[in-house]
MDAnalysis code that builds the backbone (N, CA, C; Angstrom):
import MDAnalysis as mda
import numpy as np

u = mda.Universe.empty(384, n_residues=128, atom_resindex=np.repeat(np.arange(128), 3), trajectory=True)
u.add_TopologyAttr("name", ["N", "CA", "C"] * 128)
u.add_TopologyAttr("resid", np.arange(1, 129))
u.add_TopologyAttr("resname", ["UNK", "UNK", "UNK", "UNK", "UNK", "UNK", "UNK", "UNK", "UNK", "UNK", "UNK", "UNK", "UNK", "UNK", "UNK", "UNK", "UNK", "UNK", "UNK", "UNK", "UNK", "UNK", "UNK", "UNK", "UNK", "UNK", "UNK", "UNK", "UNK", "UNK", "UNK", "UNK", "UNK", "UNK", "UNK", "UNK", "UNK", "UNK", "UNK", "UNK", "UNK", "UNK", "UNK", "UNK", "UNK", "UNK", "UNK", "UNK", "UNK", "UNK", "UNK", "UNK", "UNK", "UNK", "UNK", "UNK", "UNK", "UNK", "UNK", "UNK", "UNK", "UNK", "UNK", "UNK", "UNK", "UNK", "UNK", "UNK", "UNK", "UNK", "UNK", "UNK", "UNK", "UNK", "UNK", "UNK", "UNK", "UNK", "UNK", "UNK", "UNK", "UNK", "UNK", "UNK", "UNK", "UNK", "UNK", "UNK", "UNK", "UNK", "UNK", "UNK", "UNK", "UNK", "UNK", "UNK", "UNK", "UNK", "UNK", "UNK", "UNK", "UNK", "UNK", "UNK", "UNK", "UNK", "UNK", "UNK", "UNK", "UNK", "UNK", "UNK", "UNK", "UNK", "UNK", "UNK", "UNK", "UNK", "UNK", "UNK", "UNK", "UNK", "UNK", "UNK", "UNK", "UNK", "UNK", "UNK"])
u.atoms.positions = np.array([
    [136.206, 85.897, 101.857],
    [135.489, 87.105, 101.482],
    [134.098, 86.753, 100.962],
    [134.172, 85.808, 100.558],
    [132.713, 85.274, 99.597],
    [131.670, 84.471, 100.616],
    [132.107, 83.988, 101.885],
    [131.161, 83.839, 103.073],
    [130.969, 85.625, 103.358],
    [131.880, 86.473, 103.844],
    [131.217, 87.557, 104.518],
    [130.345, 88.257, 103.472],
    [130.432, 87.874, 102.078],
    [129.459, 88.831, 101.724],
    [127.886, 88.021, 101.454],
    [128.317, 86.461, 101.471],
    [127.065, 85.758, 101.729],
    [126.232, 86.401, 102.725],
    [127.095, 86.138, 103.724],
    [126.212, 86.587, 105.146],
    [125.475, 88.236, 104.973],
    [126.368, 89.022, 104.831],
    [126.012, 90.141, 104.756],
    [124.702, 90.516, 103.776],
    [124.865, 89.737, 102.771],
    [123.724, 89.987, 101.496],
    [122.007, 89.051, 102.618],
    [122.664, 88.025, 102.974],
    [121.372, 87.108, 103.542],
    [120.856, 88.042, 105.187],
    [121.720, 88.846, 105.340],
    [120.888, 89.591, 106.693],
    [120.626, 90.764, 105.790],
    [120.681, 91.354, 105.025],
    [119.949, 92.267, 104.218],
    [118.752, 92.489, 103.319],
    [118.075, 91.014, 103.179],
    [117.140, 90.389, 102.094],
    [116.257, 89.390, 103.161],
    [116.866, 89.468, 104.439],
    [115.845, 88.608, 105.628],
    [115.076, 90.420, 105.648],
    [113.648, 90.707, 105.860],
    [113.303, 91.564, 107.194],
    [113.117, 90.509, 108.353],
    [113.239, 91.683, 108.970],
    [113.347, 91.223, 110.558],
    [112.647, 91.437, 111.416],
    [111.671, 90.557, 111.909],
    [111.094, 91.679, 113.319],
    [110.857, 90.546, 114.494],
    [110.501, 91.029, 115.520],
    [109.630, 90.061, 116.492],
    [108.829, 90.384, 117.165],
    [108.305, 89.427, 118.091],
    [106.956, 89.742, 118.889],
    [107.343, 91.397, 119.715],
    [105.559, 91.275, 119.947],
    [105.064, 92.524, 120.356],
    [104.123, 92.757, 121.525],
    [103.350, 91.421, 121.166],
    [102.634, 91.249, 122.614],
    [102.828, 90.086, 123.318],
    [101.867, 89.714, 123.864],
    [101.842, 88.736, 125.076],
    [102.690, 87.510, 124.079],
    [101.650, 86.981, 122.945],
    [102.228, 85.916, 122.311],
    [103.133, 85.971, 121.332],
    [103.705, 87.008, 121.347],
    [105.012, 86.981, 120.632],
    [104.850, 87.813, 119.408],
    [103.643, 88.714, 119.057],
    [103.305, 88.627, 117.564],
    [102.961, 90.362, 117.672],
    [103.806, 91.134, 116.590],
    [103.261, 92.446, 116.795],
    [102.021, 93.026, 116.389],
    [101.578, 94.135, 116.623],
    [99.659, 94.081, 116.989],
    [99.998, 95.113, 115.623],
    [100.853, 95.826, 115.113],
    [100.858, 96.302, 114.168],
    [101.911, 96.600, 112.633],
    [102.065, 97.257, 111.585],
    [103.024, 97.132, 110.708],
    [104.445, 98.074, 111.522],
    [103.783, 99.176, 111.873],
    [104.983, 100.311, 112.808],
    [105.741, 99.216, 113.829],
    [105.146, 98.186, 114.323],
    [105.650, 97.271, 115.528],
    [106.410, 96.529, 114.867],
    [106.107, 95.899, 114.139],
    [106.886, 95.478, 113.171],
    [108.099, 95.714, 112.981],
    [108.082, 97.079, 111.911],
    [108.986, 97.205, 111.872],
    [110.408, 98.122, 113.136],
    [109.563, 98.960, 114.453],
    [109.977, 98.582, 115.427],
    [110.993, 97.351, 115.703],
    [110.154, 96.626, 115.868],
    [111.238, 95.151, 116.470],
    [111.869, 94.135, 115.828],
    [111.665, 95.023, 114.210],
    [113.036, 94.377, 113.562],
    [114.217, 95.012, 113.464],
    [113.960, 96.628, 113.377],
    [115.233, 97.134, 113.546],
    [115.560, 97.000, 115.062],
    [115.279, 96.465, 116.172],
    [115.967, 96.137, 117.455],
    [116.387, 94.329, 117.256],
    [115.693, 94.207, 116.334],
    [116.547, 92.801, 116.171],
    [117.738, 92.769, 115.478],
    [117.577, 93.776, 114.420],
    [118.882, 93.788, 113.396],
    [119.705, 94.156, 114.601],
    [119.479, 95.396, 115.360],
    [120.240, 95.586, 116.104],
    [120.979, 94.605, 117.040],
    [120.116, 93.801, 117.777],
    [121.209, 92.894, 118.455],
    [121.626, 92.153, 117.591],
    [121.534, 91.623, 116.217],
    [122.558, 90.863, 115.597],
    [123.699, 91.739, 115.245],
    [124.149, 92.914, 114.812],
    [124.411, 93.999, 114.987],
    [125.879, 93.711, 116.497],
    [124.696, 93.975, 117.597],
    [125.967, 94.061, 118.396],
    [126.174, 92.902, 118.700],
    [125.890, 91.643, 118.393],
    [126.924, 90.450, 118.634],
    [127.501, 90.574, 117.452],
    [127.436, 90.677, 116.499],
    [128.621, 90.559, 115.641],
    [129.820, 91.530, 115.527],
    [129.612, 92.393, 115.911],
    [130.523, 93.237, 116.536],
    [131.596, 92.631, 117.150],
    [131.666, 91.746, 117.841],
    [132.206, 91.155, 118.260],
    [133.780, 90.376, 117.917],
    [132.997, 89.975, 116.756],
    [133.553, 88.836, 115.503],
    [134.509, 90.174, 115.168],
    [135.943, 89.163, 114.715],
    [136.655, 89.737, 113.900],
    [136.553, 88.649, 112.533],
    [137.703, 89.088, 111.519],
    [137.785, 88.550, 110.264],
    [137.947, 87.592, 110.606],
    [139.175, 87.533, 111.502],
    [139.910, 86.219, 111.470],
    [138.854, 85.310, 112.395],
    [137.787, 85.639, 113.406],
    [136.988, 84.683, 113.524],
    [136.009, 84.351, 112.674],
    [135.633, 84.557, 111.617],
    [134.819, 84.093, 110.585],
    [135.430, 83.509, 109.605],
    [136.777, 83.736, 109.776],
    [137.955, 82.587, 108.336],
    [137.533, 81.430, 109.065],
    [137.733, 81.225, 110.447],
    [137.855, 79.629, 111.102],
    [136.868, 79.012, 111.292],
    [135.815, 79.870, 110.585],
    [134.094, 79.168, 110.561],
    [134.364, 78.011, 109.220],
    [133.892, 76.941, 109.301],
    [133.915, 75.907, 108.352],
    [132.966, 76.750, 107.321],
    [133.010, 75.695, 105.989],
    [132.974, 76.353, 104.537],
    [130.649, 76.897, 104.901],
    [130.347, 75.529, 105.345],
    [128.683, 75.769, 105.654],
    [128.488, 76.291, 107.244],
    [129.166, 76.996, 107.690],
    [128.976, 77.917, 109.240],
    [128.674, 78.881, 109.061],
    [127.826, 78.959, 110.094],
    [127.007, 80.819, 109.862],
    [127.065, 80.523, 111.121],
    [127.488, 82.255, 111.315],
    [127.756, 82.532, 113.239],
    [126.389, 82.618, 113.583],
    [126.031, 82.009, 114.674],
    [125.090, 82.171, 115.662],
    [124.340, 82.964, 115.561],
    [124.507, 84.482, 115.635],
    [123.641, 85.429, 116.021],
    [122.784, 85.282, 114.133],
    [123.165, 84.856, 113.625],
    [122.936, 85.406, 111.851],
    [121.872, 83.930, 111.695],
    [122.136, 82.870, 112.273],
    [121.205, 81.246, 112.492],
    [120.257, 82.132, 113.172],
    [120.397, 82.428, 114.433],
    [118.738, 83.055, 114.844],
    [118.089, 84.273, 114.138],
    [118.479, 85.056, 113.383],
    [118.077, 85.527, 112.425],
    [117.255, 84.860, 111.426],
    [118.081, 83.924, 110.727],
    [117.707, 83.187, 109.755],
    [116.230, 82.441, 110.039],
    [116.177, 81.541, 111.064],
    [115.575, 81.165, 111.877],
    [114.284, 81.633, 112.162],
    [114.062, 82.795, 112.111],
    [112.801, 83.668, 112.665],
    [112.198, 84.171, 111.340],
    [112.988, 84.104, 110.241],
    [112.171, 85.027, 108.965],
    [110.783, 84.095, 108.690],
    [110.636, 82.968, 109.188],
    [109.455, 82.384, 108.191],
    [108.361, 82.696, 109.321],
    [108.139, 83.171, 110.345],
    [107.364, 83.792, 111.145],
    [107.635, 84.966, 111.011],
    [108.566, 85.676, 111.149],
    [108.231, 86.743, 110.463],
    [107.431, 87.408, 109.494],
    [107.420, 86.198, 108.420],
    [107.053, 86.721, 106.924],
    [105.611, 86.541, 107.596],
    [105.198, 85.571, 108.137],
    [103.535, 85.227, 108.612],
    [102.909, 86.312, 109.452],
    [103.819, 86.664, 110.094],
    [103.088, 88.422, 110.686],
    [102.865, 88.978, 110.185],
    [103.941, 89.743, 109.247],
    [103.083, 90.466, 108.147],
    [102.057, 90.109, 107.534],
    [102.075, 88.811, 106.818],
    [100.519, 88.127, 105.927],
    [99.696, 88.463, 107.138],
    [100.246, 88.270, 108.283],
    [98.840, 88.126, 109.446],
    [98.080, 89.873, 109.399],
    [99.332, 90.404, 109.226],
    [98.995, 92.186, 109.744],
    [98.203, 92.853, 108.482],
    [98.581, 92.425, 107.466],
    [98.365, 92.858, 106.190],
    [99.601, 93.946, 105.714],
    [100.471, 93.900, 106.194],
    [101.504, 94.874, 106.198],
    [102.145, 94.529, 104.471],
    [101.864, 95.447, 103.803],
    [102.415, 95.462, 102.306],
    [103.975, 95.380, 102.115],
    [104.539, 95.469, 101.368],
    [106.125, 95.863, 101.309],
    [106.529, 97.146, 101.599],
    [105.834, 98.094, 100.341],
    [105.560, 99.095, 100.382],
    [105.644, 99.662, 101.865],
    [104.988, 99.306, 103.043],
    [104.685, 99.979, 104.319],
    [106.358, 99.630, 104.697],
    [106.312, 98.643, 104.708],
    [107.743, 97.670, 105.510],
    [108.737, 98.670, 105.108],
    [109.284, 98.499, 103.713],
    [110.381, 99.741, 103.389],
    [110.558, 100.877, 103.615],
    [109.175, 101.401, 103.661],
    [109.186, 102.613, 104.063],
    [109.659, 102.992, 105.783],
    [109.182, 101.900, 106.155],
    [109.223, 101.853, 107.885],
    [110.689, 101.882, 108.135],
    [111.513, 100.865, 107.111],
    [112.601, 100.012, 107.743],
    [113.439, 101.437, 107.434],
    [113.183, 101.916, 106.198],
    [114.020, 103.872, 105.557],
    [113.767, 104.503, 106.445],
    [112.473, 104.871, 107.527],
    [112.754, 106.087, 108.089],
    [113.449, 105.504, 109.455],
    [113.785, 104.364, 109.986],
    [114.443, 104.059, 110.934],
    [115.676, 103.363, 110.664],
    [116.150, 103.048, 109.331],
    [117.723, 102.526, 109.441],
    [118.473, 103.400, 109.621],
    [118.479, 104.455, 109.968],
    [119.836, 105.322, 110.628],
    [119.658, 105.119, 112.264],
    [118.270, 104.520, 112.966],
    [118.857, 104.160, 114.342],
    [119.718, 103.299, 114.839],
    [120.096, 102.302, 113.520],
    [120.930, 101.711, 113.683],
    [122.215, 101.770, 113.712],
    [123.090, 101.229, 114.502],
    [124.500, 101.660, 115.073],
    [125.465, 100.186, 114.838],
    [126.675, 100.449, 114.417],
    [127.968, 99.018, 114.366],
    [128.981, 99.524, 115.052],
    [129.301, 98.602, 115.832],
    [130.878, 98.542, 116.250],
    [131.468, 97.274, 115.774],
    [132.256, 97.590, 115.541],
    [133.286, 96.343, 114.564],
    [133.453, 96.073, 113.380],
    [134.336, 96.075, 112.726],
    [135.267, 96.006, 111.402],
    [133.108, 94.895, 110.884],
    [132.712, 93.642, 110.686],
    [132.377, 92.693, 110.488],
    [130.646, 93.553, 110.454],
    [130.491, 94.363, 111.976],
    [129.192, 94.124, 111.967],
    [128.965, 95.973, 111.099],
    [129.740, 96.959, 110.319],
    [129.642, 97.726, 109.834],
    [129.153, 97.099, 108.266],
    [130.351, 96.137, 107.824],
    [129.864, 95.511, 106.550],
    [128.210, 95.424, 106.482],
    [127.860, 94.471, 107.362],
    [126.539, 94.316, 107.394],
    [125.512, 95.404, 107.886],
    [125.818, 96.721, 108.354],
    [125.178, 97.490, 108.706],
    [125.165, 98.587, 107.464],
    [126.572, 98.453, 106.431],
    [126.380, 99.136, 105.596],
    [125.402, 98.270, 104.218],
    [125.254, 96.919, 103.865],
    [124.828, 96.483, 103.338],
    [123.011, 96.133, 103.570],
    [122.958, 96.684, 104.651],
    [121.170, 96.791, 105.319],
    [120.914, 97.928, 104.772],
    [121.291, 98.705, 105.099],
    [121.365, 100.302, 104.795],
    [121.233, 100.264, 102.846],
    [122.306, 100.028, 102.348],
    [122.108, 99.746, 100.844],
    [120.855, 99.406, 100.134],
    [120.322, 98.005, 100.796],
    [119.064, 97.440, 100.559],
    [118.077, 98.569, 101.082],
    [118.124, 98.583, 102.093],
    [117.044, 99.395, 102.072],
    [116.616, 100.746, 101.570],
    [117.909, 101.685, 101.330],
    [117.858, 102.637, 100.738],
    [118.020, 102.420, 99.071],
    [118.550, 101.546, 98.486],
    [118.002, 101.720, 97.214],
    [116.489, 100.752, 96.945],
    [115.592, 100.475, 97.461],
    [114.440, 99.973, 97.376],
    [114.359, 98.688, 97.596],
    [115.192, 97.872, 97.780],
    [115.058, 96.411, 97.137],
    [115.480, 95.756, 98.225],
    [114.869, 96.048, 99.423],
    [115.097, 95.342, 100.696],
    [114.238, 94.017, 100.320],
    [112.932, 94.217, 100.128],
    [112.262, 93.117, 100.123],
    [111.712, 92.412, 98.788],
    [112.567, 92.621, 97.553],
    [112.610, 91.819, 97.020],
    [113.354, 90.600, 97.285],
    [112.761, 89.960, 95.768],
    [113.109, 88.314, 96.539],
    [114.240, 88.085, 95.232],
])
């Protein structure tokens, strides 16, 4: 229980986004946050996937796949924004009026869809 809520708390306190144009990098803060909620989203529907019992048989330091490329992308992430000038302030606001496009199927990827949702609706997505 204390890995799924690791995980769940660490995809809730990552934002998320990705490229937008040619080189990978979105041209604005709305893009931004755009193509992080389609990123949450596909981590989202691969984890869906996962049941409990496949995340018991993850060793004690395993993080499933889809949640490593997540992880993976936040420190470019965070540099887009510095690049965009995109405040927090903008980000939260962005990530609130679009976390209900987000959708879970599966016992695993609801946890984490309800714990995105949490963060972001009580303010403190992007604190640290």
């Amino acid at each position: 229980m204390k890995r799924m809520l690791a995980i769940g708390l660490a995809l809730s306190m990552l934002f998320a986004a990705c490229g937008g144009d040619d080189d990978g990098a979105a041209d604005d803060c709305d893009g931004l946050v755009d193509q992080g909620i389609d990123l949450f989203q596909e981590v989202l529907d691969a984890m869906g996937d996962f049941s409990f019992e496949d995340l018991a048989t993850l060793g004690e330091d395993e993080v499933p796949e889809p949640i490593q490329r997540l992880e993976a992308r936040s420190e470019q992430l965070e540099a887009d924004a510095d690049r965009l000038g995109c405040t927090d302030a903008e980000l939260q606001a962005g990530f609130a009026a679009r976390v209900d496009d987000l959708e879970a199927n599966g016992a695993f990827a609801e946890i984490i869809l309800d714990g995105i949702k949490s963060e972001i609706e009580s303010g403190t997505f992007f604190e640290e």
